[in-house]
C-alpha atoms as a printed R data frame, in Angstrom:
   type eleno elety resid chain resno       x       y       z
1  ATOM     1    CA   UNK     A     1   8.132 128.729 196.967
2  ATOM     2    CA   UNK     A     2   8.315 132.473 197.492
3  ATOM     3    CA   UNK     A     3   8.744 133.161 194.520
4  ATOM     4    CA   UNK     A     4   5.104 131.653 193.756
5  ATOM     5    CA   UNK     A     5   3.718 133.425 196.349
6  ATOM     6    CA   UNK     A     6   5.298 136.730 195.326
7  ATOM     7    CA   UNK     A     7   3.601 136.251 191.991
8  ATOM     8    CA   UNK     A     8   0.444 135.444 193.378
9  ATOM     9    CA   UNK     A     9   0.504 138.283 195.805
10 ATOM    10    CA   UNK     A    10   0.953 140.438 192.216
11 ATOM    11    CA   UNK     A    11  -1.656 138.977 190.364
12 ATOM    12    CA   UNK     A    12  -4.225 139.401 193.497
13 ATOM    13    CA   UNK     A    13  -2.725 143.179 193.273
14 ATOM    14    CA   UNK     A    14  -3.595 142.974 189.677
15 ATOM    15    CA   UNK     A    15  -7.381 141.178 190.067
16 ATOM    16    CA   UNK     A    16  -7.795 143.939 192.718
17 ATOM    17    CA   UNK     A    17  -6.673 147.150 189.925
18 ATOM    18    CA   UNK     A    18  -9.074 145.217 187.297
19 ATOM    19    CA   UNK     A    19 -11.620 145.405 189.651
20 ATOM    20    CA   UNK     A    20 -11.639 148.918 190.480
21 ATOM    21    CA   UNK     A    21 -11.143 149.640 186.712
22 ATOM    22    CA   UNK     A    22 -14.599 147.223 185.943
23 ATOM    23    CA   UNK     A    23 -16.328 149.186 188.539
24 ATOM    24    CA   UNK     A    24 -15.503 152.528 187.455
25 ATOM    25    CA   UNK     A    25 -16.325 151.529 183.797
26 ATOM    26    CA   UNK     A    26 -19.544 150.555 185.312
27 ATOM    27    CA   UNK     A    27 -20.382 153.266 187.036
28 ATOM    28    CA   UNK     A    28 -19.543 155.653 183.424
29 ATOM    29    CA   UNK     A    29 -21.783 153.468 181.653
30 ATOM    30    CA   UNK     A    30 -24.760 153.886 184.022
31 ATOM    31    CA   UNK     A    31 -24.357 157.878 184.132
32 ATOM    32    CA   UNK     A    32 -24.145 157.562 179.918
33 ATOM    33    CA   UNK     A    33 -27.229 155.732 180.380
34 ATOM    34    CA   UNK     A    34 -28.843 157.706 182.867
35 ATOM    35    CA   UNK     A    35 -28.365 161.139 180.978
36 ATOM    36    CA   UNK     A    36 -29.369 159.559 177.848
37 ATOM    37    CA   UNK     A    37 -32.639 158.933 179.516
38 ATOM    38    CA   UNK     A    38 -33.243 162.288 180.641
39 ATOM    39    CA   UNK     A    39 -32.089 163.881 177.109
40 ATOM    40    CA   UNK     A    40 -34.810 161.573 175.736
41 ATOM    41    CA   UNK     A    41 -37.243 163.134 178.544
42 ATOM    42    CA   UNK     A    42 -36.063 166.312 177.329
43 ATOM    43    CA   UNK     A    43 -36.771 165.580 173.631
44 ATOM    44    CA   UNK     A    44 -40.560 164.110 174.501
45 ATOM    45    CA   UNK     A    45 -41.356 167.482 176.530
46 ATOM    46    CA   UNK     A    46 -40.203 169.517 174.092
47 ATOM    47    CA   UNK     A    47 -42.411 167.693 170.843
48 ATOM    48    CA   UNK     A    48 -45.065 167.696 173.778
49 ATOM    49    CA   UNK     A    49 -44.796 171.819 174.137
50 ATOM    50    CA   UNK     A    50 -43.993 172.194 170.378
51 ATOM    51    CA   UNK     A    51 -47.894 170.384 169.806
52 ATOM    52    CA   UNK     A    52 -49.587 172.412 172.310
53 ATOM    53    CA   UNK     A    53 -48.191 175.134 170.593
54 ATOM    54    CA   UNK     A    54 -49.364 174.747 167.489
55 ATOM    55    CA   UNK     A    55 -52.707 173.594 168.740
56 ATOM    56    CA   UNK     A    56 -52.934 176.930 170.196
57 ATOM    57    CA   UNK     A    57 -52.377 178.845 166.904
58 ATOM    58    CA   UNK     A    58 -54.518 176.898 165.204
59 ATOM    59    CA   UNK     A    59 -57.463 177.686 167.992
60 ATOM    60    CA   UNK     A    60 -56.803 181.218 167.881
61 ATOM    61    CA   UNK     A    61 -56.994 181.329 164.374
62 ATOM    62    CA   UNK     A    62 -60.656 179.254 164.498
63 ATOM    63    CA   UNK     A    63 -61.217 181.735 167.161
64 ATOM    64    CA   UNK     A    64 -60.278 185.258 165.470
65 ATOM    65    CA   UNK     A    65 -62.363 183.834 162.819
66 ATOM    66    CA   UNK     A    66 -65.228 183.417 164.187
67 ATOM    67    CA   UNK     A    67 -65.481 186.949 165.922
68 ATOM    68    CA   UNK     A    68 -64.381 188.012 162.705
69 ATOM    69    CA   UNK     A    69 -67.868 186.773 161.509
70 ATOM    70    CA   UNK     A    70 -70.029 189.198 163.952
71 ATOM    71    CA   UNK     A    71 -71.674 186.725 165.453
72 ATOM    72    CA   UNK     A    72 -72.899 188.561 168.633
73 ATOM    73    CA   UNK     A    73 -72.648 184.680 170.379
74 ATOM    74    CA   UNK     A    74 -69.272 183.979 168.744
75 ATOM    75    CA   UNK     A    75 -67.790 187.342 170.133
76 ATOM    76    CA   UNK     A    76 -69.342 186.903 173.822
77 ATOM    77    CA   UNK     A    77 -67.708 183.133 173.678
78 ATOM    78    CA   UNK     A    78 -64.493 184.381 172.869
79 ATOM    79    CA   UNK     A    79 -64.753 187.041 175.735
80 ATOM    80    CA   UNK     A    80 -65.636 184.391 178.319
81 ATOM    81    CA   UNK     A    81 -62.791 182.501 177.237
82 ATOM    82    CA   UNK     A    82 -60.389 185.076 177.336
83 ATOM    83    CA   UNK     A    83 -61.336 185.799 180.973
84 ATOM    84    CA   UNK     A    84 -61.329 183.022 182.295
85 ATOM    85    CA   UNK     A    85 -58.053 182.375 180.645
86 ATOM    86    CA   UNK     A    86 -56.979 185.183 182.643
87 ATOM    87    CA   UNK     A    87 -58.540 184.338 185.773
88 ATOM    88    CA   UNK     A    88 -57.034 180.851 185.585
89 ATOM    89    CA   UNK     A    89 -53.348 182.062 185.184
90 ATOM    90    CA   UNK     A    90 -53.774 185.017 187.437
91 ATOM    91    CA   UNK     A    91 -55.171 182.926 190.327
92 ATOM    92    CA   UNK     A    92 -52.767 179.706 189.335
93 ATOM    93    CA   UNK     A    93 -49.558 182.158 189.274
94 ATOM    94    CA   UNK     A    94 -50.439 183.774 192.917
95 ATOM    95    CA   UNK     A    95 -50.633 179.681 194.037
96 ATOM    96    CA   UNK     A    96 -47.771 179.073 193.256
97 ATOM    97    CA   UNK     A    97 -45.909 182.634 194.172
C-alpha cells in the first residue's frame, strides 16, 4: 500500500512539473505571437511612410513643374502652399513641444 501511494505522490509531483512546463510553453508562445504582431505593425507603417514618400516626390515634381512653366497663378499656388506648409508644422511642432 505505501508503496502505491509513494508512486502516486511522484506522479502528482510529476503532473505538477508538466504543468508548470505547459504553462511556461504557453506563455513563450503568446510573447512569439505577440511580437510577431507588432513586427507586422512595424512592416505596415513602414510601406505606409515609404508611399507617402513617394507621393511626395512625385507632387513636388508636378509642382516644380508647373512653376517651371511661368505661370504667374502656378507660382503664387506653389507659394501659398509652401507657407502654409510651414505654418502647419511650425504651429503643430510648438503643440506638441
Amino acid at each position: 500500500m505505501s508503496e502505491s501511494y509513494e508512486r502516486e505522490r511522484q506522479n502528482n509531483a510529476r503532473l505538477g512539473e508538466l504543468s508548470a512546463k505547459v504553462s511556461a510553453l504557453r506563455g513563450v508562445t503568446i510573447d512569439i505571437y505577440d511580437n510577431a504582431r507588432a513586427q507586422d505593425v512595424i512592416d505596415n507603417t513602414s510601406e505606409t511612410f515609404s508611399s507617402m514618400t513617394s507621393q511626395m516626390k512625385g507632387s513636388a515634381t508636378r509642382l516644380t513643374r508647373m512653376a517651371a512653366s511661368g505661370n504667374k497663378i502656378a507660382i503664387l499656388k506653389l507659394s501659398g502652399i509652401i507657407i502654409a506648409v510651414f505654418l502647419v508644422l511650425y504651429y503643430g511642432l510648438k503643440l506638441f513641444f
